[in-house]
N, C-alpha and C positions, 0 to 999 in steps of 0.2 A: 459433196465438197467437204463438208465438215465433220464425215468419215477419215479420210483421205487427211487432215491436219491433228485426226486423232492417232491415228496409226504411226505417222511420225513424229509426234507427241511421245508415244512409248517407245520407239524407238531411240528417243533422243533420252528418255529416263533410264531406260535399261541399263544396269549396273552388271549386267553379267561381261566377262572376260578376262582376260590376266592380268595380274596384279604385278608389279615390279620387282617382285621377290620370286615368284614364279619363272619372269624371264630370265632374271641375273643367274639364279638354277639354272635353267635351260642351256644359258650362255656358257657358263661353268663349264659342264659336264659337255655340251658343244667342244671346247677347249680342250678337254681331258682326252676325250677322244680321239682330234687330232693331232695332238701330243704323243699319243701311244701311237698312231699311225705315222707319225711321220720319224721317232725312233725305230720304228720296224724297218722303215723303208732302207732307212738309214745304215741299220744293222746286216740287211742283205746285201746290201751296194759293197758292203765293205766285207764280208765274206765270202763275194761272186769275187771281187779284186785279191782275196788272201787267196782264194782255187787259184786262180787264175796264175799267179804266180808262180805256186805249188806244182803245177804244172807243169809251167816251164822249166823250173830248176831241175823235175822228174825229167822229160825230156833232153836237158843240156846232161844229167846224170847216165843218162843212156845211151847219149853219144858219145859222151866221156870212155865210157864202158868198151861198147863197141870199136874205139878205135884203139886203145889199150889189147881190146883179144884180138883184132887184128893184127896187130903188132907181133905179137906172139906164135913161135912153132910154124911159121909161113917157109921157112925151107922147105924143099922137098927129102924124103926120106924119112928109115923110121926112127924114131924117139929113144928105140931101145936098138942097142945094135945088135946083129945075128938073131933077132927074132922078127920073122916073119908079119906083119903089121898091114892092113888094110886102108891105104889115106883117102881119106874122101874130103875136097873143099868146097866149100860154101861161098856164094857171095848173098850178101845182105847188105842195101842201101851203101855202095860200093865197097864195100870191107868185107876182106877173105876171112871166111872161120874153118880152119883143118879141125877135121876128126879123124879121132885113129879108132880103128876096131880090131881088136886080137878075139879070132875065133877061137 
């Protein structure tokens, strides 16, 4: 028994552990590092939304496109007259695109 009241005797002197300065560090650099992770997060979020955009204006820029050359030379006949001419039409996501071919 008086084993067992020495043991946690020393337990109860024991000065080993962290010291306040130690934690407030810990805490710190804790901080710091969340800090830099949660600007990362941040800085993706908001360049997945500038793609994302970028995209779409690509996209409206291509239908822009597309319906502009449709627009275009959709008569039939050829471009140059008295010269022989091969027309060949295309469609593409409903829009005609003529090609002429002089062999």
């Amino acid at each position: 028994m008086n084993s067992l009241f020495l043991k946690i005797k020393e337990r109860l002197n024991n000065k080993s552990g962290e010291t306040m300065v130690e934690v407030i560090v810990a805490f710190t650099v804790l901080s710091i590092m969340m800090l830099l992770f949660a600007q990362g997060l941040a800085w993706a979020t908001n360049t997945e939304a500038r793609a994302t955009n970028t995209r779409n204006d690509a996209d409206k820029a291509m239908i822009d496109l597309q319906d502009k050359l449709a627009g275009v030379n959709t008569e039939p006949g050829s471009p140059l007259p008295g010269v022989q001419i091969d027309r060949y039409v295309f469609q593409v996501d409903g829009h005609n695109y003529v090609v002429y071919i002089n062999d």
